[in-house]
FITORKE-338659 format. One record per residue: residue number from 0; residue in three letters; x, y, z of N, C-alpha, C in turn. Coordinates in Angstrom, 3 decimals. Layout:
N
atom num: NUM; residu: ALA; n_u: X; n_v: Y; n_w: Z; ca_u: X; ca_v: Y; ca_w: Z; c_u: X; c_v: Y; c_w: Z;
...
This chain:
121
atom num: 0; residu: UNK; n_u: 114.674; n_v: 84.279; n_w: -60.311; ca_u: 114.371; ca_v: 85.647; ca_w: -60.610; c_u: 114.167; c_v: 85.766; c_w: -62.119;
atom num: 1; residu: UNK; n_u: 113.121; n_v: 86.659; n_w: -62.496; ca_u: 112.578; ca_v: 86.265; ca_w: -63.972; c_u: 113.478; c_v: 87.446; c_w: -64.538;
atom num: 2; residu: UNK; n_u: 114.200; n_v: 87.675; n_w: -65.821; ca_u: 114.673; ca_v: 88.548; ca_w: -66.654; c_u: 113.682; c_v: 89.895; c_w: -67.056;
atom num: 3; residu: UNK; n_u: 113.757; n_v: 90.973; n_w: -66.554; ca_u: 112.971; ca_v: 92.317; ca_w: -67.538; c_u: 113.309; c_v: 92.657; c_w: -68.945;
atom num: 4; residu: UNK; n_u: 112.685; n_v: 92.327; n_w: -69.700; ca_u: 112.802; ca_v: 92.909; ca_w: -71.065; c_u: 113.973; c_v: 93.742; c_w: -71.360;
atom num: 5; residu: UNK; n_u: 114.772; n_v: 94.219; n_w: -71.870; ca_u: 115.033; ca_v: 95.364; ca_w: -72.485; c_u: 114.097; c_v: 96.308; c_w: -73.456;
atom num: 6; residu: UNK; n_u: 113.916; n_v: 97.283; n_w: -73.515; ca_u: 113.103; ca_v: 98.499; ca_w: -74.940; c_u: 113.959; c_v: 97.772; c_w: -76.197;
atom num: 7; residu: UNK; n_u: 113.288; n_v: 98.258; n_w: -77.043; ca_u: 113.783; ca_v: 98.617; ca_w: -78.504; c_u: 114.756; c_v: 99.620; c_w: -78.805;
atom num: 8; residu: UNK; n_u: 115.787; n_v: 99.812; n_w: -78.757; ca_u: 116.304; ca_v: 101.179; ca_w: -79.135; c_u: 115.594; c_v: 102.068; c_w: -80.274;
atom num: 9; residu: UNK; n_u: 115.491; n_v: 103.127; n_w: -79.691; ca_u: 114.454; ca_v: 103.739; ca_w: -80.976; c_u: 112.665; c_v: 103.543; c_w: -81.014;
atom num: 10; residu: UNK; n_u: 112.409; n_v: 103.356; n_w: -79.691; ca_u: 111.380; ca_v: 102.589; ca_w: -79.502; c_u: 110.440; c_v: 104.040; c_w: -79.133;
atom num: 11; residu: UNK; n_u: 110.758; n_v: 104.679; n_w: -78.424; ca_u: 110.584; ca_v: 105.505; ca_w: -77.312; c_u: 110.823; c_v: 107.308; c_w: -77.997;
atom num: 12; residu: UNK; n_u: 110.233; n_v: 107.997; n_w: -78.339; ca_u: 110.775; ca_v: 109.284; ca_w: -78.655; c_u: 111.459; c_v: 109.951; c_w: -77.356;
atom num: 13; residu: UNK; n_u: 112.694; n_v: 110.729; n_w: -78.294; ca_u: 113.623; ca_v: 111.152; ca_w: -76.752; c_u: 113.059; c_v: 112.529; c_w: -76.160;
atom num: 14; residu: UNK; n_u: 113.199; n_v: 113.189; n_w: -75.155; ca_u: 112.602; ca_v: 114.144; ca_w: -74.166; c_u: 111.415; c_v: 113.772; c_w: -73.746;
atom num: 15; residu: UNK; n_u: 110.703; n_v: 112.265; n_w: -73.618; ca_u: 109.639; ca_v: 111.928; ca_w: -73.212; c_u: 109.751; c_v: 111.598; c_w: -71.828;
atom num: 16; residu: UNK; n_u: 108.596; n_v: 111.675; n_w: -71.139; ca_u: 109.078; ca_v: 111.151; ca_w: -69.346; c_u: 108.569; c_v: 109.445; c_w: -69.642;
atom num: 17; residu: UNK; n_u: 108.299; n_v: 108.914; n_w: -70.821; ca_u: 108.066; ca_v: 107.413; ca_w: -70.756; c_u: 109.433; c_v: 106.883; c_w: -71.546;
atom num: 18; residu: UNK; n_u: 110.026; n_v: 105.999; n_w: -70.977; ca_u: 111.395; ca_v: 105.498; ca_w: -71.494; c_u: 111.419; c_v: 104.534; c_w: -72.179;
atom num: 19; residu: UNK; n_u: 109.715; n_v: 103.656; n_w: -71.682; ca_u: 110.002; ca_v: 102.127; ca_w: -72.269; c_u: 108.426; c_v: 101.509; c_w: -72.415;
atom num: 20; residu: UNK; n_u: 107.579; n_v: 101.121; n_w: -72.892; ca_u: 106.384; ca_v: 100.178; ca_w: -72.525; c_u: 106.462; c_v: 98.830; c_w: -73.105;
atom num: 21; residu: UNK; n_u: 106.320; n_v: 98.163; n_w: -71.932; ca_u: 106.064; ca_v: 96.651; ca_w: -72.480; c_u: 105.558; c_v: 95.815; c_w: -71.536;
atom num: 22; residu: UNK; n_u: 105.003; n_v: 94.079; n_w: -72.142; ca_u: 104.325; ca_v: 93.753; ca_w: -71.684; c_u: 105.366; c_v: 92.704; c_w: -70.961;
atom num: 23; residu: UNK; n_u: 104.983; n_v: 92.006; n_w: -70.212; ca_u: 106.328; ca_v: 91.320; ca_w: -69.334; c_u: 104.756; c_v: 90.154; c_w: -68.511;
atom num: 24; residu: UNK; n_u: 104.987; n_v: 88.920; n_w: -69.221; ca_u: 104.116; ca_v: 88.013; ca_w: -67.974; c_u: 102.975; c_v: 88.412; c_w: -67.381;
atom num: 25; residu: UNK; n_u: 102.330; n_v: 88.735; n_w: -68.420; ca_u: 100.423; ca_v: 89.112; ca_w: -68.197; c_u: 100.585; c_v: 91.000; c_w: -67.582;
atom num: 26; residu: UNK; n_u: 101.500; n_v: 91.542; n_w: -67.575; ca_u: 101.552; ca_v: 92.799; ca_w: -66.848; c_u: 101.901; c_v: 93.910; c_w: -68.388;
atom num: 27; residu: UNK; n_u: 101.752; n_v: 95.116; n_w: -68.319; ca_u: 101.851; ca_v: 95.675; ca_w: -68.689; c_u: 103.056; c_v: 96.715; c_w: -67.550;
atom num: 28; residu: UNK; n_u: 104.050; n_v: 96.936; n_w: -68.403; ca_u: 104.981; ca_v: 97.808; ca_w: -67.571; c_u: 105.221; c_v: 99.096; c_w: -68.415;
atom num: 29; residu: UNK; n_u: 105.487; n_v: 99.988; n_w: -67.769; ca_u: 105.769; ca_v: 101.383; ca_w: -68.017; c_u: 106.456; c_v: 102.035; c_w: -67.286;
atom num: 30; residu: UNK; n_u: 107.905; n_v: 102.405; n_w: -68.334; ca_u: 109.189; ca_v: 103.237; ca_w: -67.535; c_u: 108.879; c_v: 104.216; c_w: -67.807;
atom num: 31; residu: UNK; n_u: 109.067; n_v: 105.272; n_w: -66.490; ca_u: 108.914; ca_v: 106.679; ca_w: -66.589; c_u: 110.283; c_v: 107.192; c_w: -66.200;
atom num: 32; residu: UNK; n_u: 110.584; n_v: 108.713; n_w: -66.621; ca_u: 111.541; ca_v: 109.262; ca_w: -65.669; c_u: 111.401; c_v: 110.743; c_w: -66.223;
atom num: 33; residu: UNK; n_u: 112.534; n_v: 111.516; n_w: -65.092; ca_u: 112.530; ca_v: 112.371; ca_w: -64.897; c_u: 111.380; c_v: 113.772; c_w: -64.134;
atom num: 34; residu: UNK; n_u: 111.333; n_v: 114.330; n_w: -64.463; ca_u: 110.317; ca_v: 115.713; ca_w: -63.816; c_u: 108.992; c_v: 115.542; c_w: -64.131;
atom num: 35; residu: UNK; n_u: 108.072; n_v: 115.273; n_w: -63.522; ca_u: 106.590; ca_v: 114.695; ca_w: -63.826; c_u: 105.565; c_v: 115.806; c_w: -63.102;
atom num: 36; residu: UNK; n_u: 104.954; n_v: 116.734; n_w: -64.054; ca_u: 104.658; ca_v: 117.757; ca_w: -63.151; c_u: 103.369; c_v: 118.363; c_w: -64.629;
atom num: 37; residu: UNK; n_u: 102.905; n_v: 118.875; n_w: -63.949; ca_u: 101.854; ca_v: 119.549; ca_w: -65.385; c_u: 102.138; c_v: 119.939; c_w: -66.681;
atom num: 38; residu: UNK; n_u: 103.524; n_v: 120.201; n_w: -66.912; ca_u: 103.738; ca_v: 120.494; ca_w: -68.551; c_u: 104.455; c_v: 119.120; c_w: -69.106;
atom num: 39; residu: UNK; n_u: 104.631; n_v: 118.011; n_w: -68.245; ca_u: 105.542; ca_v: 116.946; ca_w: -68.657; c_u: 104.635; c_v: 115.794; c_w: -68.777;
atom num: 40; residu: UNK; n_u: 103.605; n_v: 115.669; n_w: -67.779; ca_u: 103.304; ca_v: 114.663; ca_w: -67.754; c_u: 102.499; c_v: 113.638; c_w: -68.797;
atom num: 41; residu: UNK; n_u: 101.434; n_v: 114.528; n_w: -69.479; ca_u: 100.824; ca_v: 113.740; ca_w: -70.471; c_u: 101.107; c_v: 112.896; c_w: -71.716;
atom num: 42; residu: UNK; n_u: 102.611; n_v: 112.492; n_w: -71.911; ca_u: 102.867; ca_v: 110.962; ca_w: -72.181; c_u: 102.461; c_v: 110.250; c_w: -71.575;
atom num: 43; residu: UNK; n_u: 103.021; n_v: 110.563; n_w: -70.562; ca_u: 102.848; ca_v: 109.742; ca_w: -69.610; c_u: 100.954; c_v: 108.933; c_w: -68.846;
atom num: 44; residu: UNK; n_u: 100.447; n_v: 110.273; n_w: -69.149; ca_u: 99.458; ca_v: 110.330; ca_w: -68.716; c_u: 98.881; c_v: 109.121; c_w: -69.786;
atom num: 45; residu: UNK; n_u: 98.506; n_v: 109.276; n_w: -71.185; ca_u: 98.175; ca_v: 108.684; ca_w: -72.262; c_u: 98.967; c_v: 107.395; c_w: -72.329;
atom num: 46; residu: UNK; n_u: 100.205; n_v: 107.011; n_w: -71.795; ca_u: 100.561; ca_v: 105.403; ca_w: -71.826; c_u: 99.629; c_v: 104.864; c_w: -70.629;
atom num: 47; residu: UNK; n_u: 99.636; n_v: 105.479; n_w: -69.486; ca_u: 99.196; ca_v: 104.429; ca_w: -68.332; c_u: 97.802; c_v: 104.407; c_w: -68.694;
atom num: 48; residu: UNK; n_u: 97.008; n_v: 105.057; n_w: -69.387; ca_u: 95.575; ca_v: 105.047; ca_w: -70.042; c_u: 95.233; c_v: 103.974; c_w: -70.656;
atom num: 49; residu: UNK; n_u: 96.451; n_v: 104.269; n_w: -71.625; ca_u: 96.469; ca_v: 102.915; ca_w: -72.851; c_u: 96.541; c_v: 101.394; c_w: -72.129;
atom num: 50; residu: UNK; n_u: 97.222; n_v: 101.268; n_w: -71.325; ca_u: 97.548; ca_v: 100.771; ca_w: -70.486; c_u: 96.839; c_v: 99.397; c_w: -69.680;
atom num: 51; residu: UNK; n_u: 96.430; n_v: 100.569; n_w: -68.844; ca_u: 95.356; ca_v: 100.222; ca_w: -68.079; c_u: 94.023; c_v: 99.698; c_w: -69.179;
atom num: 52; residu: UNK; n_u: 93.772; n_v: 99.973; n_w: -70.325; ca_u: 92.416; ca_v: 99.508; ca_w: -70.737; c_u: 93.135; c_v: 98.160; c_w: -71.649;
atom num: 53; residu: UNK; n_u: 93.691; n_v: 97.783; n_w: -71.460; ca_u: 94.900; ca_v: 96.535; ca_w: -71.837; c_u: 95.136; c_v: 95.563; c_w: -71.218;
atom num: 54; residu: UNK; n_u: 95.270; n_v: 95.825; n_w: -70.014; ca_u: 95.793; ca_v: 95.209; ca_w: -68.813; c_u: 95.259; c_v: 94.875; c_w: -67.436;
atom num: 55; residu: UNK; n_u: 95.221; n_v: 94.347; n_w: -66.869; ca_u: 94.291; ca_v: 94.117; ca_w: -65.492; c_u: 95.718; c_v: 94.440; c_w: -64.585;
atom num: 56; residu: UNK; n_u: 96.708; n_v: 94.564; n_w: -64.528; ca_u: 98.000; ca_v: 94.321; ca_w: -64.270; c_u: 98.797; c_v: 95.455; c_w: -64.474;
atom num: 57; residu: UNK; n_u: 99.115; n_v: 96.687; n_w: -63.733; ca_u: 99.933; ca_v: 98.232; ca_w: -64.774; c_u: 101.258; c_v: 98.064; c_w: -63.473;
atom num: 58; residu: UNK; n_u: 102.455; n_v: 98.259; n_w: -64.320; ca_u: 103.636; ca_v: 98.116; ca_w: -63.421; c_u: 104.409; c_v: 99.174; c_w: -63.619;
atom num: 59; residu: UNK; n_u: 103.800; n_v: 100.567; n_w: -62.808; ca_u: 104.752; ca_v: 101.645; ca_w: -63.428; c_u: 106.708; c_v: 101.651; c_w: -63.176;
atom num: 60; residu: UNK; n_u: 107.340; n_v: 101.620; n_w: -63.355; ca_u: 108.829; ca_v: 101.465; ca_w: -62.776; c_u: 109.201; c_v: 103.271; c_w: -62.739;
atom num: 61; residu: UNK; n_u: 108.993; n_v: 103.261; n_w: -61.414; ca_u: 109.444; ca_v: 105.060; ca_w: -61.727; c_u: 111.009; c_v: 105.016; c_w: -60.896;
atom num: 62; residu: UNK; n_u: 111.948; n_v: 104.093; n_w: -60.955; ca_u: 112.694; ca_v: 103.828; ca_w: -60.633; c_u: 114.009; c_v: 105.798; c_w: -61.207;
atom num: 63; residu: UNK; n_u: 113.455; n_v: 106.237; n_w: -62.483; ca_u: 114.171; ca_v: 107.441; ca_w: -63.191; c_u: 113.532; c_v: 108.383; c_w: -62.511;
atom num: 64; residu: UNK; n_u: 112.501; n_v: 108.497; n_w: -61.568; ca_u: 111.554; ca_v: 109.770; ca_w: -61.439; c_u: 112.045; c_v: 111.023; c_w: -60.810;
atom num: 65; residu: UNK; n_u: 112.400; n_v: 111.690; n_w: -60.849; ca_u: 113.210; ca_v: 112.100; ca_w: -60.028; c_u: 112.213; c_v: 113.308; c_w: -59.150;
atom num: 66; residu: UNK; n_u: 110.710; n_v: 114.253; n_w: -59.884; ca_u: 110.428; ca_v: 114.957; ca_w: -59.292; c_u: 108.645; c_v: 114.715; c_w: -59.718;
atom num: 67; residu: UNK; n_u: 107.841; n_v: 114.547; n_w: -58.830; ca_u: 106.261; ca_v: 114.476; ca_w: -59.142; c_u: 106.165; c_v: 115.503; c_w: -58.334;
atom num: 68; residu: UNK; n_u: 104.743; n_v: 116.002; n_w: -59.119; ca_u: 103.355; ca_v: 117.051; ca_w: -58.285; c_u: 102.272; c_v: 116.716; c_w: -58.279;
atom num: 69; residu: UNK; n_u: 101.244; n_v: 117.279; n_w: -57.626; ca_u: 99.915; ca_v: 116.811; ca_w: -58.035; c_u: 99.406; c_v: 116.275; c_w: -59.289;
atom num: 70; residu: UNK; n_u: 99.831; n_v: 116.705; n_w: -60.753; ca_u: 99.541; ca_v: 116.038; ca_w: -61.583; c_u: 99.692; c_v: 114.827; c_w: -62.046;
atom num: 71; residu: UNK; n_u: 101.028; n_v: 114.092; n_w: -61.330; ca_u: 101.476; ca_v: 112.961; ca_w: -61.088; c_u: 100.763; c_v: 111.875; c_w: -60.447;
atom num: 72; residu: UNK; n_u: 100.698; n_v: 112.967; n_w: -59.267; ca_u: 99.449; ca_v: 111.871; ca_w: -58.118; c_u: 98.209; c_v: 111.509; c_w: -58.939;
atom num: 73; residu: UNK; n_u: 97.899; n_v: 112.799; n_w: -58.985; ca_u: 96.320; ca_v: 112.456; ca_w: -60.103; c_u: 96.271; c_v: 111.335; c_w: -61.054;
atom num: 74; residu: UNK; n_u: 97.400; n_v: 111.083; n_w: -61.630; ca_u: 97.518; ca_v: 110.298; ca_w: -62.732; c_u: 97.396; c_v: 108.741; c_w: -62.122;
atom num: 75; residu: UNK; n_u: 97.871; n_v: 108.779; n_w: -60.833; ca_u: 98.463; ca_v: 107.129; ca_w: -60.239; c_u: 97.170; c_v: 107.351; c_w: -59.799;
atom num: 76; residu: UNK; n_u: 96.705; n_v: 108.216; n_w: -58.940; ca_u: 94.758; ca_v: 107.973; ca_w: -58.348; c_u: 94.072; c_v: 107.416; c_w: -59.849;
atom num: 77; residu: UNK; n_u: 93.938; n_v: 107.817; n_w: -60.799; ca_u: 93.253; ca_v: 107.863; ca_w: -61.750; c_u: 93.268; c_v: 105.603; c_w: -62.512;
atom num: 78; residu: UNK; n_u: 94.723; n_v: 105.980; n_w: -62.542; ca_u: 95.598; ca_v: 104.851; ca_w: -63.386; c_u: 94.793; c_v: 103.235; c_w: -62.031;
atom num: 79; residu: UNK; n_u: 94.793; n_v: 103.933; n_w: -60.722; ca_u: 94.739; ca_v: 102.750; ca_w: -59.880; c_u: 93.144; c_v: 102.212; c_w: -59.579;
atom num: 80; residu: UNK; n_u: 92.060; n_v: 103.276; n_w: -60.141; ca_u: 91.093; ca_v: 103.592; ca_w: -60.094; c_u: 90.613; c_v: 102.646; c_w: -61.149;
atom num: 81; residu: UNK; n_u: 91.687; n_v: 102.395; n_w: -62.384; ca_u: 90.801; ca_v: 101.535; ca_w: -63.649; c_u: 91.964; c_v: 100.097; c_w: -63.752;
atom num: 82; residu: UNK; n_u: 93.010; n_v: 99.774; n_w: -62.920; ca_u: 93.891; ca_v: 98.809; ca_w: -62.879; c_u: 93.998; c_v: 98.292; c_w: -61.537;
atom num: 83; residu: UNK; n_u: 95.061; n_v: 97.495; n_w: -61.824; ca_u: 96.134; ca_v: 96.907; ca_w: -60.615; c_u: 96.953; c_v: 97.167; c_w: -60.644;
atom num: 84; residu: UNK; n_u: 97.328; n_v: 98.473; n_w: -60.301; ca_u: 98.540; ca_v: 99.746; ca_w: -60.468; c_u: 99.693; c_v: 98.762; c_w: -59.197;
atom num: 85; residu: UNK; n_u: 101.575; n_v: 98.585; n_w: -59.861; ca_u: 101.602; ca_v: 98.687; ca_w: -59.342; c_u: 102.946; c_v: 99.287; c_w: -59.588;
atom num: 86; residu: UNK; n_u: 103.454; n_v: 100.274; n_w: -58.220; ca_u: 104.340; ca_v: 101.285; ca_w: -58.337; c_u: 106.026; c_v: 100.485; c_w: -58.344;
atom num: 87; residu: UNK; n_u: 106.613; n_v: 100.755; n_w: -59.111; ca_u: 108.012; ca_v: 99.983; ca_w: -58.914; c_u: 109.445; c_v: 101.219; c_w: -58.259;
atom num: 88; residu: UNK; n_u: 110.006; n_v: 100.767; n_w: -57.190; ca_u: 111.099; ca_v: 101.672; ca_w: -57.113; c_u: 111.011; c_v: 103.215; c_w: -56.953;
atom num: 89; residu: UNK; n_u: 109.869; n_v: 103.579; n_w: -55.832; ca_u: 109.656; ca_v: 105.076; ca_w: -55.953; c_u: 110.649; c_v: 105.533; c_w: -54.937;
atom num: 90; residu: UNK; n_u: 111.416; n_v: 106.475; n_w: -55.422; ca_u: 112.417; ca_v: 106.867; ca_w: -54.874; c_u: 111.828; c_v: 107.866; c_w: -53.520;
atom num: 91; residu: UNK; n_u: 112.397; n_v: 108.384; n_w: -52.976; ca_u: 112.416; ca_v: 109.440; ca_w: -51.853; c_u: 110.875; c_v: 110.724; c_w: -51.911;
atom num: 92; residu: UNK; n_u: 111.445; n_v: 111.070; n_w: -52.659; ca_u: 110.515; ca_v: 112.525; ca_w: -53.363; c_u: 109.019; c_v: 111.798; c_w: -53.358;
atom num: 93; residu: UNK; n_u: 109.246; n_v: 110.496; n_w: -54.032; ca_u: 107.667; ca_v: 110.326; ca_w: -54.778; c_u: 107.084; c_v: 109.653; c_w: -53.499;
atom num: 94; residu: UNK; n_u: 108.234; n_v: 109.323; n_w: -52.915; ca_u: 107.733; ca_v: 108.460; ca_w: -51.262; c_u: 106.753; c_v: 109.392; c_w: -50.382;
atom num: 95; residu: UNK; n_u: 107.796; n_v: 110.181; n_w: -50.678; ca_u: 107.630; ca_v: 111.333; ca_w: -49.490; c_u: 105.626; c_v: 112.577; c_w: -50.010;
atom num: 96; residu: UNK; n_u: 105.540; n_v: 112.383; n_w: -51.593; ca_u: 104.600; ca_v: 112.833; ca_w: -52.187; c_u: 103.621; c_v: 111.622; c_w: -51.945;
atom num: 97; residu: UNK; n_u: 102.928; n_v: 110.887; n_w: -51.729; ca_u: 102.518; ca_v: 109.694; ca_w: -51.472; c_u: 101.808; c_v: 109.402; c_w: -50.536;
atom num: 98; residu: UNK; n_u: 103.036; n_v: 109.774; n_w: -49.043; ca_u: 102.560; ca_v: 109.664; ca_w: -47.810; c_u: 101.658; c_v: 111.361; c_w: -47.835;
atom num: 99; residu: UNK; n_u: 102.264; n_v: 112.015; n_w: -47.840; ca_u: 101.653; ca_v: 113.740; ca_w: -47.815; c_u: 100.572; c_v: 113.260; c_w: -47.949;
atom num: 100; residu: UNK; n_u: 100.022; n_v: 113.128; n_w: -49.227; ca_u: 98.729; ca_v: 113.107; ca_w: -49.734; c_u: 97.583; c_v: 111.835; c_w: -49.305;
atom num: 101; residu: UNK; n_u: 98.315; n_v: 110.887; n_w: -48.743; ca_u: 97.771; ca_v: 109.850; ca_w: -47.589; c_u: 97.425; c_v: 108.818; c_w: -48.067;
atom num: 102; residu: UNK; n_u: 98.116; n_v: 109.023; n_w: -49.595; ca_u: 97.875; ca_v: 107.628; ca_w: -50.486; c_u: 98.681; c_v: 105.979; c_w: -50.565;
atom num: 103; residu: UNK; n_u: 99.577; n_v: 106.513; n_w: -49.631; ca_u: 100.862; ca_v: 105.385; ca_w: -49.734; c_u: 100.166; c_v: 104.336; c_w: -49.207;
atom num: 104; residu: UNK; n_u: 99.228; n_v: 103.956; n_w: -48.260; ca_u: 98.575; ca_v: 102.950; ca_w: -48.003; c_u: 97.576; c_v: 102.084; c_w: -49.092;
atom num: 105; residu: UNK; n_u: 97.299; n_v: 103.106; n_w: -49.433; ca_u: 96.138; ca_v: 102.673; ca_w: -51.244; c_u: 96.744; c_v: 102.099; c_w: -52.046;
atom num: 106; residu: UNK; n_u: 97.983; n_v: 102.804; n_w: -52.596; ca_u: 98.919; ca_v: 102.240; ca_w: -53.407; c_u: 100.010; c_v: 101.461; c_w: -53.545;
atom num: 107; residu: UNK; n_u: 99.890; n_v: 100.209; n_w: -54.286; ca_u: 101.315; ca_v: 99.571; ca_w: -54.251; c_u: 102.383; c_v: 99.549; c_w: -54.462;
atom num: 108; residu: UNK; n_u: 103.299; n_v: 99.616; n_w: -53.841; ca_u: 104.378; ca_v: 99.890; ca_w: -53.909; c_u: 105.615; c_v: 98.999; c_w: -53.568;
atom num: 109; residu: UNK; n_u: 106.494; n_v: 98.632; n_w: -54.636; ca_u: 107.769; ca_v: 97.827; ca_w: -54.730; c_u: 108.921; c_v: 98.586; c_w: -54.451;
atom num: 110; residu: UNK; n_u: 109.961; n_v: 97.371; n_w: -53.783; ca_u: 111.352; ca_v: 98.064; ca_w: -53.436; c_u: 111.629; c_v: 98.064; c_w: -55.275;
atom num: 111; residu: UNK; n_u: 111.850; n_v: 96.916; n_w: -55.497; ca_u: 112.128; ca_v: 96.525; ca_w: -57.065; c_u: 111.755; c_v: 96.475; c_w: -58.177;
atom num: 112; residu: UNK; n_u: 111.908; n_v: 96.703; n_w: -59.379; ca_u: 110.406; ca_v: 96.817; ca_w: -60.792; c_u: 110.422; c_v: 94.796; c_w: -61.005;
atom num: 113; residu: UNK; n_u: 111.895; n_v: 94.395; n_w: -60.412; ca_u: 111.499; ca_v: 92.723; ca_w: -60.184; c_u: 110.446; c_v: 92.414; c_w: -59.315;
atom num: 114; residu: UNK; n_u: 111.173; n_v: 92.751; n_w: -58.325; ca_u: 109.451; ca_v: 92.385; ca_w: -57.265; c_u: 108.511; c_v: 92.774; c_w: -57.437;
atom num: 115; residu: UNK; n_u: 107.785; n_v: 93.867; n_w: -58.310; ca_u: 106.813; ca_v: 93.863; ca_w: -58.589; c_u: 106.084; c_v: 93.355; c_w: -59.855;
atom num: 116; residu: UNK; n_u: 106.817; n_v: 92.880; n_w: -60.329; ca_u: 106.622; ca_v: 91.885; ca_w: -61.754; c_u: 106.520; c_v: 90.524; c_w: -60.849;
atom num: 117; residu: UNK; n_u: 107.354; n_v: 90.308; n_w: -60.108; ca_u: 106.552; ca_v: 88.944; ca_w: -59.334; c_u: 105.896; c_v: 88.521; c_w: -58.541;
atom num: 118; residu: UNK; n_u: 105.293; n_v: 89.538; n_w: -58.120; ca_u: 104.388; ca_v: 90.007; ca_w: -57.829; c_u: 102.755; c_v: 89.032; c_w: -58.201;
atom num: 119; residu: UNK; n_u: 102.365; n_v: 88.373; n_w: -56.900; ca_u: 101.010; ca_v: 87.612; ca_w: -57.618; c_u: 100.290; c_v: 88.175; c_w: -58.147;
atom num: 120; residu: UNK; n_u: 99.076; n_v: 88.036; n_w: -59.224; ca_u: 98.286; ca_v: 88.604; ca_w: -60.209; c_u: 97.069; c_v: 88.463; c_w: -59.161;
């Protein structure tokens, strides 16, 4: 089992919904958390951008997420549209937002932000 990075302390400005970005074994990863909804999201929005034009490889870990809306979805349609999006640890809510919208089949999705880092390229 390969080790995940730790952040930088101080890496990250605080009240952001992005916790962490880094690159990990040809992937680009990106921790999100908390409430991801139209007034929160565009950190967020602007890392998986950055991201994605970086990377052939985007490993979001929304393992912190606790609440998405459509602007969320939009972002993973968008993010999966220019990558190899892949979703790490989506809890309940984002599960449950996913299937609704009929995307959970499109999108990849990990029990673990490990398993999806080992994930073949």
């Amino acid at each position: 089992m390969s080790s995940v990075p730790s952040p930088r302390p101080g890496s990250v400005p605080p009240h952001t919904p992005v916790t962490a970005a880094f690159e990990h074994d040809g992937c680009w990863v990106v921790q999100a958390r908390g409430d991801l909804d139209s007034d929160t999201v565009d950190p967020l929005f602007i890392a998986m951008w950055e991201a994605a034009a970086g990377y052939d490889v985007v490993v979001l870990d929304a393992t912190a997420v606790t609440f998405a809306d459509s602007s969320f979805l939009s972002l993973l349609i968008q993010a999966h549209q220019q990558t190899r999006l892949r979703i790490a640890a989506p809890g309940p809510a984002l599960r449950r937002l996913l299937s609704t919208a009929g995307v959970d089949h499109l999108l990849e999705r990990y029990v673990t932000l490990e398993e999806a880092l080992a994930a073949p390229h």
